[in-house]
C-alpha positions in Angstrom: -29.2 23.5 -25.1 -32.3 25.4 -24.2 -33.8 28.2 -26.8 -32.2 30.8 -24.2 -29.2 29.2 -24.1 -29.0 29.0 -28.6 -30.5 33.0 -28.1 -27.6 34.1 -25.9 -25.0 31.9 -27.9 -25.9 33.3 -30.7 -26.6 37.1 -29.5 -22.7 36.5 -28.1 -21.0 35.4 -31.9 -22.8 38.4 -33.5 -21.1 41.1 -30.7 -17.6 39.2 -30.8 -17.7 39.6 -35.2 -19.2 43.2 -35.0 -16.1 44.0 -32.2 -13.4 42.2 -34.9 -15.0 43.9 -38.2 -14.5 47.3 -36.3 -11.1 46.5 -35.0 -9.3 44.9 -37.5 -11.9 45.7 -41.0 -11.9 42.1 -42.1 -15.5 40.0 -41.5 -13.9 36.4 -42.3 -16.2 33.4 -40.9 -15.9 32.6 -37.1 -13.4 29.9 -35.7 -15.7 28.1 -33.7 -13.7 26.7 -30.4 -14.4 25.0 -27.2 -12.8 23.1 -24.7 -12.2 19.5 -22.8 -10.9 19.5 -19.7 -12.4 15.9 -18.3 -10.1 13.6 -20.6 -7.7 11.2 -19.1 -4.8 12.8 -21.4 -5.1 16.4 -20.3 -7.1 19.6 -21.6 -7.6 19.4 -25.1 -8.6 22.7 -27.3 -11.1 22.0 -30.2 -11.4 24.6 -33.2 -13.4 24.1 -36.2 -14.6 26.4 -39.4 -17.2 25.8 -42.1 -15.3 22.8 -43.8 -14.5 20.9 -40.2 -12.4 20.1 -37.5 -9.3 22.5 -37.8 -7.4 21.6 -34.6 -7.4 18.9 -31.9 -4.7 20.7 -29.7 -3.5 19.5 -26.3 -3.2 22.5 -24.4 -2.0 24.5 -21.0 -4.9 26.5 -21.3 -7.5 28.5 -22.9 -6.1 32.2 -23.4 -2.7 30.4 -24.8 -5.0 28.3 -27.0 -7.0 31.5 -28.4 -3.6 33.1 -28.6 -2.9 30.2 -31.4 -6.3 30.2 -33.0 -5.7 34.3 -33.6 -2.1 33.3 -35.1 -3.5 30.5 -37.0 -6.6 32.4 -38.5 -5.2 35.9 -38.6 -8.3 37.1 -40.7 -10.9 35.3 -38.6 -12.6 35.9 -35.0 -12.3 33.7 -32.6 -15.5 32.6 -30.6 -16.2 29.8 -27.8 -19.0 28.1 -29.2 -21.2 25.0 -28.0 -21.4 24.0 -31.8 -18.5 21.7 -31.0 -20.3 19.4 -28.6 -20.9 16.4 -31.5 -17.3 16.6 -31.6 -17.1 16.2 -27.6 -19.6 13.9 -27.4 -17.4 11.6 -29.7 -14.7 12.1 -27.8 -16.5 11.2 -24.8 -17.0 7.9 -26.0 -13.6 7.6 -27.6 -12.3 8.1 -24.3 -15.0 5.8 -22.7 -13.9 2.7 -24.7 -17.5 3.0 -26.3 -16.1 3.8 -29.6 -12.6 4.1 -31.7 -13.7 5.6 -34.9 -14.4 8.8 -35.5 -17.6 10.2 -38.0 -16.2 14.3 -37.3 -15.6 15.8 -40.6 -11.8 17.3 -40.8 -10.1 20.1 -42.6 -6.5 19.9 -43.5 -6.7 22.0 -46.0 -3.8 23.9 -44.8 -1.1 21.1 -45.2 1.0 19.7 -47.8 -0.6 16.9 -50.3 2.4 14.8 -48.7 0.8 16.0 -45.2 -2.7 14.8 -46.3 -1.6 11.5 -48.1 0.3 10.9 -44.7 -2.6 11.7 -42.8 -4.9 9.9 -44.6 -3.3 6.8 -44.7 -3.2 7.3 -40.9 -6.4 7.0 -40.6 -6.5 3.2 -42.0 -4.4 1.5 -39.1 -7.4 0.9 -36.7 -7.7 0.8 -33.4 -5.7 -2.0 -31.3 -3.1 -1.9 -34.1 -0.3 0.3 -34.9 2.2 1.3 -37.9 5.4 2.2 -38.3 6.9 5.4 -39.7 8.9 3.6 -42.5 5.6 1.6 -43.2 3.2 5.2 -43.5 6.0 6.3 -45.8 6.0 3.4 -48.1 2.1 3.6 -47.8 1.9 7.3 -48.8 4.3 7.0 -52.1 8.0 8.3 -50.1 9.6 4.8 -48.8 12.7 6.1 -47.9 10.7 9.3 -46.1 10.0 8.1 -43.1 11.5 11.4 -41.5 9.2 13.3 -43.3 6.3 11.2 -42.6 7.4 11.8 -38.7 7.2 15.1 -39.4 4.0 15.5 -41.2 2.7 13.2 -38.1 4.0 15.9 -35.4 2.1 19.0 -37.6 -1.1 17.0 -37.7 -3.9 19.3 -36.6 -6.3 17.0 -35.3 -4.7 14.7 -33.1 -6.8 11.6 -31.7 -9.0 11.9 -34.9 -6.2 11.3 -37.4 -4.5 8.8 -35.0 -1.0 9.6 -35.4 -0.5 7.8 -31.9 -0.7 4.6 -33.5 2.4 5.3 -35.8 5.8 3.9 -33.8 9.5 3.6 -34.5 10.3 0.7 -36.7 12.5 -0.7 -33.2 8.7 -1.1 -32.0 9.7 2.2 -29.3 7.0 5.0 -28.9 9.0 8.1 -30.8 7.7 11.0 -30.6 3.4 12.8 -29.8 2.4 16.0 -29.2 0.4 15.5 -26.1 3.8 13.7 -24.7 4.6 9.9 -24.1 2.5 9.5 -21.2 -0.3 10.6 -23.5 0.8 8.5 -26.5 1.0 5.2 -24.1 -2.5 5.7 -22.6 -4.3 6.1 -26.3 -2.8 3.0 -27.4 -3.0 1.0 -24.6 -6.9 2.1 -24.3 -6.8 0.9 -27.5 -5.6 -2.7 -26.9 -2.2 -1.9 -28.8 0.1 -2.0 -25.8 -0.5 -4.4 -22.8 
């Protein structure tokens, strides 16, 4: 980015928060969000606040996707930001086959300490290899939760980064993803988990 470029940026968030402090009264810290429309699994819709990455969203588009972020942050504004490019530029080499791990700090502090323990033992099965539900669910305390571990899986906010493509159905079948089957197949097969 060129000093113009940071100027303008920056010239831009201060208008958007003085506009939301009039309208609505509330001056909460921005959510930060951008967009990548150049993956091989679709447009995805990044969103991030102070603490981290917020959302890794596969979307249709970006007003739908702001539409969210106001619903999901109620007492924040919303700005499209280039402080998300670290976070695309790992992606980019994610979805390059360059790299499979990810250094982007996360925030889940919206979920459930089940959610997080689930999520966090997500993290652990590395690229090339895959999990079961039953087997996260043991893992994260619940053994006979594997439901609920398939359902913290499907509200997990930052898809790709907590990998909760790698995490099958214990008759080795895809189950469920977010960004749909096709999606699922192509991350793991990137990964050297499916042939």
């Amino acid at each position: 980015m060129t000093p113009s470029d940071i100027a303008e940026d920056r010239a831009a968030r201060q208008l958007v928060r003085r506009a939301f402090e009039r309208l609505t009264g509330r001056s909460g810290e921005p959510v930060l969000y951008a967009l990548m429309d150049d993956t091989p699994v679709g447009l995805i819709g990044l969103a991030a606040v102070p603490a981290g990455l917020r959302r890794l969203d596969y979307i249709r588009g970006e007003d739908p996707f702001v539409e969210r972020l106001l619903a999901l942050f109620p007492d924040r504004p919303v700005e499209r930001s280039n402080a998300l490019d670290p976070v695309r530029r790992e992606l980019e080499r994610y979805f390059a086959g360059r790299r499979f791990t990810f250094d982007t700090r996360v925030d889940l502090s919206g979920l459930t300490p089940f959610q997080r323990k689930v999520l966090g033992e997500t993290v652990k099965v590395r690229a090339g290899h895959y999990t079961t539900y039953s087997q996260l669910a043991a893992k994260a305390g619940r053994p006979r939760a594997a439901r609920a571990a398939g359902n913290a899986l499907h509200d997990n906010p930052v898809a790709i980064i907590v990998p909760c493509h790698r995490v099958l159905r214990g008759d080795g079948s895809l189950g469920g993803y977010a960004g749909g089957l096709d999606a699922k197949a192509w991350l793991l097969r990137h990964e050297g988990a499916l042939l």
